[in-house]
C-alpha positions in Angstrom: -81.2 56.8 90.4 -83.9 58.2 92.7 -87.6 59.3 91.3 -86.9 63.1 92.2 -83.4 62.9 90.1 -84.7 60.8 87.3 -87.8 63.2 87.1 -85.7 66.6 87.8 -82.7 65.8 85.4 -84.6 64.8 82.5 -84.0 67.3 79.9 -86.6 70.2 78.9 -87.9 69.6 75.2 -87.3 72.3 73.2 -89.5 73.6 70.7 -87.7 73.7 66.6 -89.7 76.4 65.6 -89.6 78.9 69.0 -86.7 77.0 70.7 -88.8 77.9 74.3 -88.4 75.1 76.6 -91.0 73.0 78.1 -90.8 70.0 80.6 -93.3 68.1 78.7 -93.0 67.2 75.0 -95.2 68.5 72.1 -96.7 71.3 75.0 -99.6 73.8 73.6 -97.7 77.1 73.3 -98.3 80.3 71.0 -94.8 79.5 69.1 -93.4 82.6 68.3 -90.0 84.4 68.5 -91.5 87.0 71.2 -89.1 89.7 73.3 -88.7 91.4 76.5 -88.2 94.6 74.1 -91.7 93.9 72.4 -93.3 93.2 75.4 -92.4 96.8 77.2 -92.5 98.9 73.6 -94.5 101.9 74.0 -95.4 101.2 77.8 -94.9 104.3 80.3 -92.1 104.7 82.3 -94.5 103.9 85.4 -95.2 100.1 83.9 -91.9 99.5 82.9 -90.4 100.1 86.5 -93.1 97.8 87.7 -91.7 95.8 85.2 -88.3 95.9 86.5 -88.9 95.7 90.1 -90.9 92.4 89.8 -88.3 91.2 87.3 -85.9 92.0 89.8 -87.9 90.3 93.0 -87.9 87.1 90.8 -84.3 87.1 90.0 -83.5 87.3 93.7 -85.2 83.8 93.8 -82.4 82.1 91.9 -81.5 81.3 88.0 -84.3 82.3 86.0 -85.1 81.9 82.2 -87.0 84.7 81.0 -89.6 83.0 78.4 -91.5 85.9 76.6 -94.4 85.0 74.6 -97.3 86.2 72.8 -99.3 87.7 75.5 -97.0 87.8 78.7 -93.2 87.5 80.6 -92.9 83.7 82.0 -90.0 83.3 84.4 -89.1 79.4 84.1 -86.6 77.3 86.0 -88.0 74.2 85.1 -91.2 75.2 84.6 -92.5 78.7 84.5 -93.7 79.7 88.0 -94.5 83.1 87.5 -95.8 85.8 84.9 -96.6 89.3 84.5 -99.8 89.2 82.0 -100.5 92.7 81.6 -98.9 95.7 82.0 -100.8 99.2 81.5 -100.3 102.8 83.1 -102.7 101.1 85.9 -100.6 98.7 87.0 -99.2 95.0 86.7 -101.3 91.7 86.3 -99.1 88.7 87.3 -99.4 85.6 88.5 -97.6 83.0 90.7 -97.3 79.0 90.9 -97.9 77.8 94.3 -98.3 74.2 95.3 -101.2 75.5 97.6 -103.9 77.5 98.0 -102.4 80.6 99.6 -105.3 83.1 101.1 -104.4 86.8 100.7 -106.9 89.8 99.9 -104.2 90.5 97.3 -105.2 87.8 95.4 -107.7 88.5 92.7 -108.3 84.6 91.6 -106.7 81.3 92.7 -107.0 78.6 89.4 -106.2 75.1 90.0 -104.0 73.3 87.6 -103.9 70.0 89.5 -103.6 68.9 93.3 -100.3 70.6 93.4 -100.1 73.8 91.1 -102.6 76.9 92.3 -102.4 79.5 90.2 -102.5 82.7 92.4 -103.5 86.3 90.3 -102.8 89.6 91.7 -102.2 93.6 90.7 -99.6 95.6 91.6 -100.6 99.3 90.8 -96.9 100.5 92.6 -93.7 99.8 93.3 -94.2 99.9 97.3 -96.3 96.8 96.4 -93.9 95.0 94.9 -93.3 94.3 98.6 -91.9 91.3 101.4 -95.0 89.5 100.7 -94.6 89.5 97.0 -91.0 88.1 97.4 -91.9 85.8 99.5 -94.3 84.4 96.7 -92.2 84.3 93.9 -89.2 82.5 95.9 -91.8 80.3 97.0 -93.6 79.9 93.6 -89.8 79.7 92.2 -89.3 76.1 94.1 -92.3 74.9 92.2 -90.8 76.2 89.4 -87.6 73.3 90.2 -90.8 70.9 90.8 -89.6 70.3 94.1 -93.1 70.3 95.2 -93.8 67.3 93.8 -91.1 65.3 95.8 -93.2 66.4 99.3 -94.8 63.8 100.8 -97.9 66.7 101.8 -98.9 68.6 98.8 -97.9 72.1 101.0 -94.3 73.2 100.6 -92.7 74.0 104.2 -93.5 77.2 105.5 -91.6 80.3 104.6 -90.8 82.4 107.9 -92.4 85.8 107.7 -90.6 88.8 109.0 -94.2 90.5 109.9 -95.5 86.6 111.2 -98.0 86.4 108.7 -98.0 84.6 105.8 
């Protein structure tokens, strides 16, 4: 059995209390039984299309697990690779999982996890942001999400082609 298989198939632990799913055992969580539905309760129709698009961009990615929790919307394959923190009249805070450092003006902070996982924040105030460049993101952010990034021999994940030539 190869590293990336052995690593990749091992099974994700699941939680008794919240049955959320985590690829490492015992993981720090807010263990809860949280919702979709309790996340978007009394939100305006303006957030909740937000919602919906970005949901929608990140389903376009691939399978997704939708892993609501106390304070924010994780979308997990293996591991969760993208959120939307907030969500207010003003907009959408999310974030995505990127095994580098990505430079956009979009990007209101970049946190580093480890060598491999950047955390990239960002603010959508309207659906025509919810654009090529944020899809591109989340299907990139969605591969680290399988942890294929950490089967690369450079920590960079190839480059996605851009339709506009920038990335």
């Amino acid at each position: 059995m190869t590293q990336r298989s052995s690593l990749t198939s091992r099974p994700l632990w699941t939680c008794p209390k919240c049955r959320r799913q985590f690829v490492v055992r015992n993981m720090s969580h807010s263990c809860g039984r949280y919702s979709v539905e309790q996340f978007l309760a009394g939100q305006s129709a303006h957030a909740i299309s937000l919602y919906r698009r970005f949901s929608d961009l990140v389903h376009g990615c691939g399978p997704v697990k939708v892993a609501p929790a106390k304070t924010r919307i994780g979308f997990q394959v293996r591991m969760i690779f993208a959120a939307v923190n907030k969500l207010s009249e003003s907009g959408l805070q999310a974030h995505v999982v990127l095994a580098r450092k990505l430079r956009s003006r979009r990007f209101k902070r970049i946190d580093t996890m480890t060598p491999k996982c950047y955390v990239h924040h960002f603010k959508v105030e309207s659906l025509s942001e919810l654009d090529e460049e944020v899809e591109r993101w989340l299907c990139e952010a969605y591969r680290v999400g399988t942890q294929e990034h950490l089967f690369h021999k450079s920590s960079a994940p190839q480059a996605i082609p851009s339709k506009k030539g920038v990335q």
